[in-house]
C-alpha positions, -999 to 999 in steps of 0.1 A, spaced: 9 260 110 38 234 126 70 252 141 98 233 147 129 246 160 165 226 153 198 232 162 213 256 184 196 283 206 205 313 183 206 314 144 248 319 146 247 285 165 232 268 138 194 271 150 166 270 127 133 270 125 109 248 100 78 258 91 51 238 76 18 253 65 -6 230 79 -50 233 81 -64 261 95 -88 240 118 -78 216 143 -89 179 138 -107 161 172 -103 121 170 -118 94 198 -116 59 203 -148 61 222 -131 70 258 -106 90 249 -101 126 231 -70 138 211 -70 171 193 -43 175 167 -29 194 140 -21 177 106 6 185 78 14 164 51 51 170 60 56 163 94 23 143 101 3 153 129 7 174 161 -15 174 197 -31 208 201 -53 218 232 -80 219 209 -77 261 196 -50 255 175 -21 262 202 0 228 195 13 214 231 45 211 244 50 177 237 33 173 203 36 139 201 16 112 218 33 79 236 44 55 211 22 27 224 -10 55 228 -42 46 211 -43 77 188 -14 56 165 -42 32 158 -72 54 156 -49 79 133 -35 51 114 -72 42 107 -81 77 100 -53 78 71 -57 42 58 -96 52 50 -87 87 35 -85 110 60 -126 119 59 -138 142 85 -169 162 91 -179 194 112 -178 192 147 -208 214 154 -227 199 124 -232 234 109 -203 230 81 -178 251 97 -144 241 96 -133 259 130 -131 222 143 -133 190 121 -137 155 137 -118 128 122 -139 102 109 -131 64 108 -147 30 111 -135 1 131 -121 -26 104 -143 -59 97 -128 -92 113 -110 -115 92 -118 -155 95 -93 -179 86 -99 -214 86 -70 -233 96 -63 -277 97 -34 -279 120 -11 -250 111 -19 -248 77 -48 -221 67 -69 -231 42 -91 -206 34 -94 -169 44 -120 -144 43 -112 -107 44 -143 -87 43 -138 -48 27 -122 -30 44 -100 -54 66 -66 -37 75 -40 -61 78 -19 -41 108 -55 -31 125 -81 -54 118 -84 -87 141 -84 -117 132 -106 -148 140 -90 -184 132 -115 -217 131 -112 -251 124 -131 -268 88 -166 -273 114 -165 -237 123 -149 -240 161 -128 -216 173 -95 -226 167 -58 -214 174 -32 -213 150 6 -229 161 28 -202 165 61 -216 143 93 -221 166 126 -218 156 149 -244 158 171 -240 186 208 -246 178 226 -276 188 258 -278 207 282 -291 183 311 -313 198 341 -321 182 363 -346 188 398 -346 178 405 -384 193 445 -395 197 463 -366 179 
């Protein structure tokens, strides 16, 4: 269950509390190095717990924190998970994702010509590999804008 107090410090001050029925079992996510533990609700998306259910004091996780990418992951593949101890329980559910498929785009000059985006390719996560028509690693031009002109005017013998 997510908690989350607004307003004031007492009820006549305009303090309230939300609450938002969430799972009963904690989710445990990795990116291979790293651990998170969090709580999910459909309403206020997920929370950091120690891991029994108790969420943390600071819920949420730094905005450039690897857990956006592995979470974002977890939800663009359907939010799959499996038990923790491999028994069935759900006291503690890992969070289950893969790692998207490359796409290859084949670029001449800073036009691409063909792409290939295998299942599964996420267009905010996956990575992307650019080659040239013979297959070599290429780089694609990053477009600049124009930059503006100084515009002088002259008003002559007035």
């Amino acid at each position: 269950m997510t908690c989350i107090r607004t307003g004031g410090d007492t009820f006549a001050r305009g303090a309230a509390i939300i609450t938002s029925f969430s799972e009963p079992a904690d989710y445990r996510i990795t990116d291979g190095t790293r651990v998170w533990f969090f709580d999910w609700s459909d309403r206020f998306g997920p929370s950091l717990t120690n891991g029994r259910g108790t969420i943390l004091a600071n819920p949420f996780p730094a905005e450039k924190s690897l857990f956006w990418r592995c979470f974002g992951l977890w939800l663009a593949q359907g939010n799959r998970w499996e038990s923790a101890d491999g028994t069935g329980g759900a006291q503690l559910r890992k969070a289950v994702w893969n790692e998207p498929p490359i796409a290859t785009y084949v670029i001449d000059g800073a036009l691409i010509v063909s792409t290939d985006e295998p299942d599964g390719f996420h267009d905010q996560y996956s990575q992307k590999r650019y080659v040239d028509r013979d297959g070599n690693p290429a780089v694609l031009p990053r477009v600049r804008k124009p930059r503006a002109r100084k515009l002088t005017i002259s008003l002559g013998n007035l």
